[in-house]
C-alpha positions as CSV (number, residue, x, y, z in Angstrom):
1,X,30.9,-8.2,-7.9
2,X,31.2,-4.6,-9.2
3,X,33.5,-2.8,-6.4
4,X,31.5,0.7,-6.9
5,X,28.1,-1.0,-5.8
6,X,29.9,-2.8,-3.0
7,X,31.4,0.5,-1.7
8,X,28.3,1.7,-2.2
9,X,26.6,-0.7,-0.1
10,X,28.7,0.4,2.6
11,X,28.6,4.0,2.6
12,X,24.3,3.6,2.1
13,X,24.3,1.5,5.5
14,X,26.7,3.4,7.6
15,X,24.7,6.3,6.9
16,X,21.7,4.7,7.8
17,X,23.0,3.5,10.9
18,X,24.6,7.0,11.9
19,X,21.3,8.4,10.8
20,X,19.2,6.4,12.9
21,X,21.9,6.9,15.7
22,X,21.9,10.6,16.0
23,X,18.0,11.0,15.9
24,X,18.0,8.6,18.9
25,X,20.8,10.8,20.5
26,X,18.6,14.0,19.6
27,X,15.7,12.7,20.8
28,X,17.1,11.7,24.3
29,X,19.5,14.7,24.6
30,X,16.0,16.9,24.5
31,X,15.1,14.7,27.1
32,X,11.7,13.2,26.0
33,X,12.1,9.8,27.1
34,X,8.2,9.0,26.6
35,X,8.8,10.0,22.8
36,X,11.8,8.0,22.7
37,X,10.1,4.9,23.9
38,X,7.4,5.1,21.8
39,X,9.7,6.1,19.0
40,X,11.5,2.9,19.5
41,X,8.1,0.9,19.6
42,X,6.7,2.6,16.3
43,X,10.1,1.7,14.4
44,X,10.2,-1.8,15.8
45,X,6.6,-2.4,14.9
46,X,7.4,-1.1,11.8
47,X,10.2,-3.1,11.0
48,X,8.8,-6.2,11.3
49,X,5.6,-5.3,9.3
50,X,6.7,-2.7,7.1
51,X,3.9,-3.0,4.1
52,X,0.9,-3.3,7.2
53,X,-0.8,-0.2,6.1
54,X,-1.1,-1.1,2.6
55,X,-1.9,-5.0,3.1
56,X,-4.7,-3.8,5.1
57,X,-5.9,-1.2,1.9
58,X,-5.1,-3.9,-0.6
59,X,-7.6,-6.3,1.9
60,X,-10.3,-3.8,2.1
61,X,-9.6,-3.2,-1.4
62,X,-10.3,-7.0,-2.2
63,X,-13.3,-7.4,0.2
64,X,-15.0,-4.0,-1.8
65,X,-14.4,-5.7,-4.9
66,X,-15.4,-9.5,-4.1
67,X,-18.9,-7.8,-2.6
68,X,-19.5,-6.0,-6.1
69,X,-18.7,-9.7,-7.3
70,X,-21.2,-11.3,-4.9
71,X,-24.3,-12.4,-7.1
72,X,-26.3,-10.4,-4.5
73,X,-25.2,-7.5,-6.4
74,X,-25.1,-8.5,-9.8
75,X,-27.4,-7.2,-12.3
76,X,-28.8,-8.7,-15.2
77,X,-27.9,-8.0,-18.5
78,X,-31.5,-7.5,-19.9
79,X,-31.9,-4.1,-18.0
80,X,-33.1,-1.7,-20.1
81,X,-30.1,0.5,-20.0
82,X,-28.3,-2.7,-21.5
83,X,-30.7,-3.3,-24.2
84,X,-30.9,0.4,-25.4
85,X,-27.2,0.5,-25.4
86,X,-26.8,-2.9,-26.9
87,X,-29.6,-1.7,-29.8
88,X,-28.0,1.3,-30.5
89,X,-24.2,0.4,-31.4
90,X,-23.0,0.2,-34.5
91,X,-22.2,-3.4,-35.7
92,X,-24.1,-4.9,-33.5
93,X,-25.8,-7.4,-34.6
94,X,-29.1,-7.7,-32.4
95,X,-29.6,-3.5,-33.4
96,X,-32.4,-2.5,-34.7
């Protein structure tokens, strides 16, 4: 292993953990407690499920796109918006 990236491994976690450290220190030197708590609950909720916000966008996301998929909403390709367009492109052979 490359001793630079293993230093910097290090010096990355210990600030991290100093970091997280002294806002808890802050926090309960101010003496919100309440906050604390539910500062403590948020990260630990967080922690274990960090990407929850986004599976839950990436879910609605998928459900949006399966009900444009659903052949309750499919059209049909003879509409005659489709036919006009498909009559006027060039190279096409069906065109006029």
């Amino acid at each position: 292993m490359n001793p630079d990236r293993v230093i910097l491994v290090i010096v990355l976690t210990i600030l991290i953990v100093i970091g997280a450290n002294g806002i808890l220190y802050l926090s309960l030197r101010r003496g919100n407690e309440t906050n604390m708590v539910n500062l403590t609950r948020k990260f630990l909720h967080n922690a274990r499920n960090p990407w929850q916000e986004e599976d839950q966008s990436l879910q609605e996301l998928s459900r949006l796109v399966a009900d444009l998929n659903s052949p309750k909403n499919a059209k049909s390709e003879d509409t005659p918006v489709n036919n006009e367009l498909n009559q006027t492109q060039p190279g096409n052979p069906h065109a006029r």
